[in-house]
Structure formats: structure tokens, C-alpha cells
PLY file of the C-alpha trace (Angstrom):
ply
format ascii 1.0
element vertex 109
property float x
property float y
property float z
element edge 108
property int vertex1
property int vertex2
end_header
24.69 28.69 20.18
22.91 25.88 18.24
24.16 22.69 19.11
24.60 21.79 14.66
26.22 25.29 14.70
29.06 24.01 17.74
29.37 20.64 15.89
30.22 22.05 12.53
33.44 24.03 13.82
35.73 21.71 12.98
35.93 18.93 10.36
36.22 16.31 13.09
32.83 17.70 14.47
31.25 17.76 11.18
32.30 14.19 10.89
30.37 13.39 13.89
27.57 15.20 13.51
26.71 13.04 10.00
27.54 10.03 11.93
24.69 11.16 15.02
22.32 12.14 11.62
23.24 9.04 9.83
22.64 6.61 12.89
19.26 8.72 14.25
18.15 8.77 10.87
18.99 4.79 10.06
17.11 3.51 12.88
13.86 5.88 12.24
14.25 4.64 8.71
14.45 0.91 9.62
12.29 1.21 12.02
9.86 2.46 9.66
10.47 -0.21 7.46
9.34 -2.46 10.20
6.47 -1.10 10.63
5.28 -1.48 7.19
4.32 -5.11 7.47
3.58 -4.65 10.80
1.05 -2.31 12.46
1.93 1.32 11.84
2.21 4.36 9.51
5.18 2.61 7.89
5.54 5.01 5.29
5.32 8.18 7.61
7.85 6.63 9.90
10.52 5.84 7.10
9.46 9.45 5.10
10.61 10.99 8.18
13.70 8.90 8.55
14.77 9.74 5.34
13.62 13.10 6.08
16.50 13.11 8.65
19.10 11.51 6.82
18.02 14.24 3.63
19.64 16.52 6.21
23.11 15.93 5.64
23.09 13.20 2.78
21.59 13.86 -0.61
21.20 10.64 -2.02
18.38 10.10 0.84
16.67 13.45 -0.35
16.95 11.54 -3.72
15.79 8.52 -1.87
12.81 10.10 -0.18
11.24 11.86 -3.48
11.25 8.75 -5.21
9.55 7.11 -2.22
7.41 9.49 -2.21
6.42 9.05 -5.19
5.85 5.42 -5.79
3.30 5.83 -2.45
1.76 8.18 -4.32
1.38 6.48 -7.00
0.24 3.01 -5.37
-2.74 5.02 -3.58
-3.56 6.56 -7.51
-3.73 3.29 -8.16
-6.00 1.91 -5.62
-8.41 4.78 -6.30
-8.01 6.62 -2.49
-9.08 10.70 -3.21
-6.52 12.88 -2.17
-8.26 13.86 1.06
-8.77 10.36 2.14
-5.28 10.16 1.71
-4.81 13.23 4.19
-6.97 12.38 6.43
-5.31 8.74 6.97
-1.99 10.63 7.38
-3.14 12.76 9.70
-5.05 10.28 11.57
-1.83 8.08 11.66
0.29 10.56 12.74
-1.83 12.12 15.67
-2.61 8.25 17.23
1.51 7.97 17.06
1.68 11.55 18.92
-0.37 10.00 21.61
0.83 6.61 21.98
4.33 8.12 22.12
2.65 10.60 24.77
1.46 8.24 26.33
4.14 6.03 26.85
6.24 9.25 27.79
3.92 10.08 30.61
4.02 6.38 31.95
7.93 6.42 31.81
8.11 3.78 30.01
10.33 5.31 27.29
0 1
1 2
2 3
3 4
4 5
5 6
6 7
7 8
8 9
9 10
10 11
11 12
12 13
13 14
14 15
15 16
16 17
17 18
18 19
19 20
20 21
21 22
22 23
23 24
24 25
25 26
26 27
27 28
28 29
29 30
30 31
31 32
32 33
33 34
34 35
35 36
36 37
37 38
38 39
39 40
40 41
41 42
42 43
43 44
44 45
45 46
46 47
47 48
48 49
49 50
50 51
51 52
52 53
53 54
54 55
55 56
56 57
57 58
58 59
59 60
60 61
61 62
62 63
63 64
64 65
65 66
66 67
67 68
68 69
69 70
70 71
71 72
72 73
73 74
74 75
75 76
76 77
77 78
78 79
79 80
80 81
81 82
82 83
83 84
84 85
85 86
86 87
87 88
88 89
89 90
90 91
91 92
92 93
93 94
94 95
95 96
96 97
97 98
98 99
99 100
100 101
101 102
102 103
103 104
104 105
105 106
106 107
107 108
């Protein structure tokens, strides 16, 4: 049985399964928003946080389009081609894979 599936049997079960969601996805989400002044893929890190929350809350799915959005628009703006764009992304997201590897395989986390 799926562990969302067990949760979900009874209403105070669904109540705690938002509250896991709400408090995974509100520390991804301010983490990320950490990490945008600071070294990172910011935006990634809170995309997927809202990505969590969108889960089981729909104003983040709201949330998350519209941030989606205005990134989109800010690298229209700056002039970055669309596979730039990709490639950055991608780029950001595999050195995270590995430094959370990494870090993983150390024991360190």
C-alpha cells in the first residue's frame, strides 16, 4: 500500500499528510529562496518546492505558474535563447545531483 494511500484513510490522516506536504514543501521553498541571492539554482529549488506544496494546495500550483512565468519572462528579457536557458537548467540541476551525491556518500547528510 502507498504510504499517501494509508494516510488519506481517515480525515485525521489527511490532515497530517498536508501538514508533512506543507512543512517538506515550505522549507524546499524557503530554502530555495535562499539560494537565490546566494549561490544556487534558486529558482529550480523554490519551482520544486512549490512543485511539492502544488500537491495538496492549489494556490501554490497558482503560485508556481506565475513564477514560472515572470522567470520566463526576465530571461526574454535579458535576451538568453531558449536552449541556453535549458542547458543552464540542466547544468544546475545535474551539479546539485552530485553535490547532494556527494555529500550522501561522505555521510555528511
Amino acid at each position: 500500500m502507498k504510504i499517501r494511500t494509508w494516510f488519506k484513510k481517515t480525515e485525521i490522516g489527511r490532515v497530517v499528510w498536508r501538514v508533512i506536504i506543507g512543512a517538506i514543501g515550505g522549507l524546499i521553498t524557503v530554502f530555495g529562496a535562499i539560494t537565490l541571492v546566494g549561490p544556487g539554482p534558486g529558482i529550480l529549488i523554490v519551482l520544486g518546492g512549490l512543485g511539492i506544496l502544488a500537491t495538496e494546495f492549489a494556490w501554490a500550483a497558482r503560485v508556481m505558474v506565475r513564477t514560472r512565468t515572470y522567470a520566463q519572462r526576465a530571461a526574454d528579457k535579458v535576451g538568453i535563447p531558449k536552449w541556453v536557458q535549458l542547458a543552464l537548467i540542466a547544468g544546475a540541476a545535474l551539479i546539485s545531483i552530485i553535490v547532494i551525491l556527494y555529500l550522501f556518500s561522505t555521510g555528511k547528510i
